[in-house]
C-alpha positions in Angstrom: 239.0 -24.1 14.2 241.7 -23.7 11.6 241.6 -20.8 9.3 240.1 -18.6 11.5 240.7 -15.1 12.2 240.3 -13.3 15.7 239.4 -9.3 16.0 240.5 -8.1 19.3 238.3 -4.7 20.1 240.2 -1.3 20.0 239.8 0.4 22.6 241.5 3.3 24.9 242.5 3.4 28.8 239.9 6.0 29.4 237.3 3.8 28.7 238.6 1.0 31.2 239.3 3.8 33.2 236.5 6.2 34.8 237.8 9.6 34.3 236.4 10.6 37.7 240.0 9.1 39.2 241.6 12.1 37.2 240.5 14.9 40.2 242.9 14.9 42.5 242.2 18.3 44.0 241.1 17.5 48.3 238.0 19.1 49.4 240.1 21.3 51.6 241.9 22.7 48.5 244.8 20.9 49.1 247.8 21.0 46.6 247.3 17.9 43.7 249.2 15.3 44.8 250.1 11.9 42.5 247.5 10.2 42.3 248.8 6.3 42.1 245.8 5.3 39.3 247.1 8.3 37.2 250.7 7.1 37.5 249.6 3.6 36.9 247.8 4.9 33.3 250.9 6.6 32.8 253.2 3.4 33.3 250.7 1.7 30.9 250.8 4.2 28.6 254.8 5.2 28.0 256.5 2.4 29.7 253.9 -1.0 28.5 253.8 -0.3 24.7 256.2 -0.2 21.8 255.8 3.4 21.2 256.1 4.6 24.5 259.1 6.5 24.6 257.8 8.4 21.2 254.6 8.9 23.5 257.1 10.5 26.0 258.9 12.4 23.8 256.2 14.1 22.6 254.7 14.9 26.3 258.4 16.5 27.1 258.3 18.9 23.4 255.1 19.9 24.0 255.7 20.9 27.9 258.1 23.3 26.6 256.5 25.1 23.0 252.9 23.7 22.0 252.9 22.0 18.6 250.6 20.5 15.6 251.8 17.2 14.4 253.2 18.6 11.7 256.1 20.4 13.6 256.4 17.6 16.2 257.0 15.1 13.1 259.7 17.4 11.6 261.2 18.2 14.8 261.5 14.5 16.5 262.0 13.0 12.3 259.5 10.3 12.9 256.8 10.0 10.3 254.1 11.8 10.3 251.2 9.1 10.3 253.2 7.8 13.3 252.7 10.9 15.0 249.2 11.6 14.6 248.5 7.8 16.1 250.3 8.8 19.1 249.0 11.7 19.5 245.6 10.5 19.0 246.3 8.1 22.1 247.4 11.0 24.3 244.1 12.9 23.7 242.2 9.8 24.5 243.7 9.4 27.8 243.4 13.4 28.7 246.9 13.4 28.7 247.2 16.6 25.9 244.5 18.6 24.6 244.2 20.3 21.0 243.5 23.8 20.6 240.0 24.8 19.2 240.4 25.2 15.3 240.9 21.5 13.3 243.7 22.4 10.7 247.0 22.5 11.9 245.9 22.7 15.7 248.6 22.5 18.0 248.9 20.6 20.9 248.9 21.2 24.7 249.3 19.2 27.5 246.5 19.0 30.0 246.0 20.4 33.1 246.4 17.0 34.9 249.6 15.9 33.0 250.8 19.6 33.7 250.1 19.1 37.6 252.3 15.3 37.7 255.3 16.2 35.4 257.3 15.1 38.0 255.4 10.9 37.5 256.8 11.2 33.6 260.5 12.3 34.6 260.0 9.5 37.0 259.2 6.7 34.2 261.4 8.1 32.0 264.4 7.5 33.9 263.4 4.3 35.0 263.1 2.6 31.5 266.0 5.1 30.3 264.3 7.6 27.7 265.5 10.9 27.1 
């Protein structure tokens, strides 16, 4: 058919993804470990996309001092509108959570992408981001 125009669904890795393969925790109390479906979202996530390494470099500034958008936009001079859609990717794959009040909220990172800093150095190095 000429002319016609296909719409490919939006959609998030959480939602291919249970979030059930996010505990890592053993049932002896074990330290987390890297789990390899975490490191796989993470792959898909920083290293498979365009805006990966902006993805990255807002996981490594917000490890250090938690952020809004606002501040991250000024502070890594990338557009605002730019920032919120990434950011808005990170919180839909647990990766970052946003404190409790709505304006000018700042970010965190999650517990799970506190526990496995050591899987985004590992990406990052591999496909050369600072």
């Amino acid at each position: 058919m000429i002319g016609a125009i296909v719409i490919f669904p939006v959609f998030s890795f959480s939602m291919i993804i249970p979030r059930t393969i996010f505990s890592f925790l053993g049932t002896d109390g074990e330290q987390p470990q890297s789990n390899p479906r975490f490191k796989m979202v993470l792959w898909l996530i920083i290293a498979g996309t365009r805006g990966g390494p902006n993805r990255a470099k807002i996981l490594n500034l917000i490890k250090e001092t938690p952020m809004n958008a606002n501040k991250i936009s000024k502070f890594l001079n990338v557009d605002h509108k730019t920032i919120h859609h990434h950011v808005k990717i990170l919180s839909k794959n647990d990766l970052i959570v946003k404190a409790e009040k709505d304006y000018g909220a700042e970010y965190h990172l999650s517990p799970i992408m506190k526990e496995n800093q050591n899987v985004l150095e590992e990406i990052m190095r591999k496909i050369g981001t600072k």
